[in-house]
C-alpha positions as CSV (number, residue, x, y, z in Angstrom):
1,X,5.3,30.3,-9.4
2,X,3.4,28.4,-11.4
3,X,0.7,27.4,-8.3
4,X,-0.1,30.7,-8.3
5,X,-0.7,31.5,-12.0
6,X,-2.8,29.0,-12.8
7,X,-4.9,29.2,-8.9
8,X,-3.7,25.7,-8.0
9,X,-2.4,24.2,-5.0
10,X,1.2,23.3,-4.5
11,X,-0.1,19.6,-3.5
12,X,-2.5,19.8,-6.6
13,X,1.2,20.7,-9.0
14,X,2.9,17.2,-6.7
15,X,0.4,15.2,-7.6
16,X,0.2,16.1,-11.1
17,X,4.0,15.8,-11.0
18,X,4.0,12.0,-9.5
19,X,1.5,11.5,-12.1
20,X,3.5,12.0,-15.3
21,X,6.0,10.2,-13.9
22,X,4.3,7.3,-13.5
23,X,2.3,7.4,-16.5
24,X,6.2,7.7,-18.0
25,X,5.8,11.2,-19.5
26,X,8.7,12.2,-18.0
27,X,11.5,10.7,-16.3
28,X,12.7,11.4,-13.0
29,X,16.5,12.2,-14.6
30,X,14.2,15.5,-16.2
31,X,13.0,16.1,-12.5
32,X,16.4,16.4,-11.0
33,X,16.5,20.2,-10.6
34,X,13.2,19.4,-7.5
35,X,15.8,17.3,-5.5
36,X,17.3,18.8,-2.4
37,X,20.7,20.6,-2.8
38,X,22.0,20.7,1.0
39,X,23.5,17.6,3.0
40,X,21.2,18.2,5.9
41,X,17.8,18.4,2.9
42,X,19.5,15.1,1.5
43,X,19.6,13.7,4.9
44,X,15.8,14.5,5.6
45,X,14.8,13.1,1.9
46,X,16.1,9.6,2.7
47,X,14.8,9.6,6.1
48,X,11.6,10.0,4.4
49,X,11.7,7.6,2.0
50,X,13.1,5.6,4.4
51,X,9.7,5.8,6.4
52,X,7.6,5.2,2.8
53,X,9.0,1.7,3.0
54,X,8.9,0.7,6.4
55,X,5.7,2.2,7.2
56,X,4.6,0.2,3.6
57,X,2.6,2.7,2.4
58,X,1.8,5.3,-0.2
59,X,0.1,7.9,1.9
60,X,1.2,11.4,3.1
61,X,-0.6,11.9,6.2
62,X,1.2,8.5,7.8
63,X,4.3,10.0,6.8
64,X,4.0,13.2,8.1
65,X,2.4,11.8,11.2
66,X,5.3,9.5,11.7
67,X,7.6,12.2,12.0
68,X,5.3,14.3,14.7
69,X,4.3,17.2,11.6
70,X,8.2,17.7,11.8
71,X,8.4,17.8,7.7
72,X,6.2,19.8,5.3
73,X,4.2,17.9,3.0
74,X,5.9,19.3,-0.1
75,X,9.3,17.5,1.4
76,X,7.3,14.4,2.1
77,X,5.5,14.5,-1.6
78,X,9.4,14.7,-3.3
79,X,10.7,12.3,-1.5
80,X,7.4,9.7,-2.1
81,X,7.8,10.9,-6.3
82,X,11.8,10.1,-5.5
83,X,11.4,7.1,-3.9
84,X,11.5,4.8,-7.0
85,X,14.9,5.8,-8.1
């Protein structure tokens, strides 16, 4: 995995990942293969992007907290770099 080749973080590779797509260097169409493939993943995804907009905020840590530490952060970083679609 590329985290571990290069001694970085999985949250470090999320965050450079939201990054370029923000910044438009890549498109979140070229990100696809990230998404979750099961109904019950899918399920959880919008649930959490579902919580980005009520709670109103851009933040992990609420998220995460919102849902009692049920989801991992990596779930909760996809679905905040999805959320725009």
């Amino acid at each position: 995995m590329m985290c571990v080749e290069r001694d970085l973080s999985e949250n470090t590779i999320f965050k450079h990942l939201e990054k370029i797509v923000t910044d438009k260097l890549v498109t979140l169409k070229e990100l696809e293969y990230l998404k979750p493939k099961t109904s019950k993943e899918k399920k959880v995804f919008a649930e959490i992007q579902k919580a980005f907009k009520k709670l109103g905020i851009k933040k992990l840590k609420p998220v995460y907290e919102y849902f009692d530490e049920k989801y991992d952060y990596r779930m909760i970083h996809l679905a905040k770099i999805f959320a725009g679609e």
